[in-house]
N, C-alpha and C positions, 0 to 999 in steps of 0.2 A: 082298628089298625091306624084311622086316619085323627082319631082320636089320640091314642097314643104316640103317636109323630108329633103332633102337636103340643103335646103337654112336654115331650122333649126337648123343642123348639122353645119354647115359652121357658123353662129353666134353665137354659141356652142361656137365653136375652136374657135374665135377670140372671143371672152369676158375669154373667160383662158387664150389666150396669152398675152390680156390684163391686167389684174389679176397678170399674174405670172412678167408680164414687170415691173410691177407697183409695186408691191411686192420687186425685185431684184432692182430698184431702191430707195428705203425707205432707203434697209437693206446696199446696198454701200455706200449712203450719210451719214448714222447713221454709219457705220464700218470707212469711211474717216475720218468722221470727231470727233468720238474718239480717234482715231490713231494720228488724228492733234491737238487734246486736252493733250494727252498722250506726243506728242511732244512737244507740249507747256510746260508742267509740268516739262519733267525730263531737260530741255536746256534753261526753263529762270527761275525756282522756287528760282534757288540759286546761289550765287554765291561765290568767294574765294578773299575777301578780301587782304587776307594775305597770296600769295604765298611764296614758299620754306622758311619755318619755320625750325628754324637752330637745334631745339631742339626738345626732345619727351616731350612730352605736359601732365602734369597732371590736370592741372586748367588754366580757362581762364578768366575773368573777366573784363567788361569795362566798362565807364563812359560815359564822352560827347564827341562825334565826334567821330576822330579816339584815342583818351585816352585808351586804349588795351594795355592789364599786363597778361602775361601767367607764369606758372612754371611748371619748368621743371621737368623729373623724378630725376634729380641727385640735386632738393630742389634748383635752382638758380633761380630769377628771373627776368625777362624782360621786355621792353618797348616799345613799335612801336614807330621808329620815322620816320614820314610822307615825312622827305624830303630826308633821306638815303633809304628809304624804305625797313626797314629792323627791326627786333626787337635788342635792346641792353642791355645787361647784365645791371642792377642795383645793385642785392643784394644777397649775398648768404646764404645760412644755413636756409632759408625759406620753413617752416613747413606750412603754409597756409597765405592768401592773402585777400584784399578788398579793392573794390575802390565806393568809394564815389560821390553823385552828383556832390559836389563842388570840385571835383579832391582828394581831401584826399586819398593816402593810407596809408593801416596799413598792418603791417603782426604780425607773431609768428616766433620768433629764435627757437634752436635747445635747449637756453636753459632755454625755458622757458619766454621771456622778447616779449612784446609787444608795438615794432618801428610805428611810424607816422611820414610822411615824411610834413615837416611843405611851407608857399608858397613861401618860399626861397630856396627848392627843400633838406632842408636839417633833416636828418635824428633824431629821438629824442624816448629815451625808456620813455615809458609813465606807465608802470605796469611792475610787477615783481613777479612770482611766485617761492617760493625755495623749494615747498613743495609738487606741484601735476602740471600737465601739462595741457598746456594749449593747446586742440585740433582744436579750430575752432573760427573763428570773423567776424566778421560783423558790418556796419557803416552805419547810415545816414548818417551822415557827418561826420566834426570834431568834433561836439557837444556831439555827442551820441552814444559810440560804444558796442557792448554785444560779450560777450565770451562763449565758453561752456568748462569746465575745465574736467579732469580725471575722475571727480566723477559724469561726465552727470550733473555736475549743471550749471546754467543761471548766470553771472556775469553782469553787465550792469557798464559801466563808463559812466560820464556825465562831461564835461569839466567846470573846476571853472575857468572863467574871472577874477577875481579880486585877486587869488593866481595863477591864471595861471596855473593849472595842473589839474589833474582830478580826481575827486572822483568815491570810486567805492564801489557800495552796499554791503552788505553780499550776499552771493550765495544763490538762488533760487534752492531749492531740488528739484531731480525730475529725470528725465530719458531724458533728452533734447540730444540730437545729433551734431542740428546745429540750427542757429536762424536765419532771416534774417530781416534787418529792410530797411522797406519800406521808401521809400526818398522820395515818393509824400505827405503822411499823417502821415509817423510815427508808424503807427500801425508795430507791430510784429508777423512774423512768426515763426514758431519753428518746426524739426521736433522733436518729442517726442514718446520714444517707436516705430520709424521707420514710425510713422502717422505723416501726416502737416494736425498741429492747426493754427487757427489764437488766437494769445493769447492775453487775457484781462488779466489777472491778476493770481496770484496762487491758486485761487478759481476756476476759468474761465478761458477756452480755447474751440474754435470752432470748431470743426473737417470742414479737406476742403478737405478730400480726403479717400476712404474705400479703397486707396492700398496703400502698401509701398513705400515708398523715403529712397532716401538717398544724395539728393540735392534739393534745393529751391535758390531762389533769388527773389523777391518780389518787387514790382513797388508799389502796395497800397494793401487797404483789398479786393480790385477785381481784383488784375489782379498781377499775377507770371509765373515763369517757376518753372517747377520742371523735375528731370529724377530719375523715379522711380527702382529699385534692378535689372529689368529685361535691363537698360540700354534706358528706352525707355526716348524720350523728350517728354514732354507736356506742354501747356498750360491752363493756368486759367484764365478764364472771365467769370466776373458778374455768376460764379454759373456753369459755362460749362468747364471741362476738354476736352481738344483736342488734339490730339497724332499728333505730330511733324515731328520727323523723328527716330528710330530706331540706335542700334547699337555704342550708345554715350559714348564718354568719359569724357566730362566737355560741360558746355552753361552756357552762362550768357544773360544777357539782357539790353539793354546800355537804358538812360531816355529820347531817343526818339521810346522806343518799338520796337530796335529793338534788332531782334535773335541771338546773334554768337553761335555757335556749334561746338565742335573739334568730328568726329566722327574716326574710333577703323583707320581708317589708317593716322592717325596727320594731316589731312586735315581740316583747318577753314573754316566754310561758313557762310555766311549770306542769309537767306532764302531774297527774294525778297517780296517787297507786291504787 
């Protein structure tokens, strides 16, 4: 009897130390290989394109490949160029910036006049305000560029071929901020009153977001970045906001999807896919 008590006892203990074996080997495999997940994320998630950036960085913006245009805090702006490997001073007195699929850019002077740099790499005033300022732009291309003026209105130029210069609507009332047009389909973002609509028309506008912005860039009507008041970055696809990275000072989105980001200590990266 005192035998068989024993033997019961004794397979007792050894099914809990089995148990407890089995248990601490789950929880080590699952702690490893978080911790090797966790390493994976923070040493291949992203990476720095563009080391030692020679300026403080307010805005970043790029096109195809390496086509990357930043400005500075003292309003100059620059170029990446791929075989000096280094950014070069272009243009100064630059109030804001945008670069286009087909390479166009555009800016805003200090005093008011809005330059596009034509593919002879030469520079040319295409609009002219003498009355209200002109705070923010944006470009499909060369075809089609929209303004947001002093008075939060929507200005849109459209290039005339046959006089060669550009026509520009009357302003669109309203509380607009910044606009951003999509280079895959053309459609328009806008933020408005510190929301990003997607905008149809002055009747019509789609709310894409129930928090504040105060940047966008836009690929099509699915799919943008935005960094909303709190400095967060996000993404938009097909109907899903997805939070980026934290702690942002400018991102753009170049038209093979992918990321650059300048975060609060002037560091560029490019998230990895």
């Amino acid at each position: 009897m005192v035998s068989y008590r024993l033997k019961q006892e004794f397979l007792l203990v050894f099914f809990i130390a089995m148990i407890v074996m089995i248990v601490f080997s789950i929880i080590s495999y699952d702690v490893n290989n978080f911790m090797g997940y966790t390493g994976y994320v923070v040493n291949n998630a992203e990476k720095q394109p563009y080391p030692n950036v020679p300026v403080q960085i307010k805005k970043i913006d790029v096109g195809q490949g390496e086509d990357s245009w930043i400005l500075s805090n003292e309003n100059k702006l620059y170029n990446w160029n791929p075989f000096k490997r280094t950014f070069l001073f272009k243009r100064d007195h630059v109030l804001d910036f945008a670069v286009g699929l087909d390479g166009t850019i555009v800016y805003i002077d200090k005093h008011n006049n809005v330059h596009i740099r034509d593919s002879n790499k030469a520079w040319h005033i295409i609009y002219t305000s003498e009355y209200y300022e002109i705070l923010s732009i944006s470009l499909c291309d060369y075809k089609t560029i929209f303004l947001v003026d002093g008075y939060d209105d929507l200005i849109k130029g459209v290039y005339n071929s046959e006089r060669d210069e550009y026509n520009w609507d009357l302003p669109v009332q309203g509380s607009f901020k910044q606009a951003s047009c999509a280079s895959h389909d053309y459609s328009l973002w806008v933020i408005y009153s510190e929301y990003v609509y997607l905008y149809i028309n002055e009747s019509k506008k789609i709310l894409r977001a129930e928090f504040r912005f105060e940047y966008i860039k836009a690929l099509s009507e699915q799919h943008a970045i935005g960094i909303d008041l709190e400095k967060r970055l996000w993404e938009y696809s097909n109907g899903t906001w997805t939070w980026i990275r934290s702690n942002i000072k400018s991102a753009s989105i170049n038209y093979g999807d992918e990321i650059y980001y300048v975060d609060n200590n002037n560091e560029i990266y490019k998230p990895k896919n």
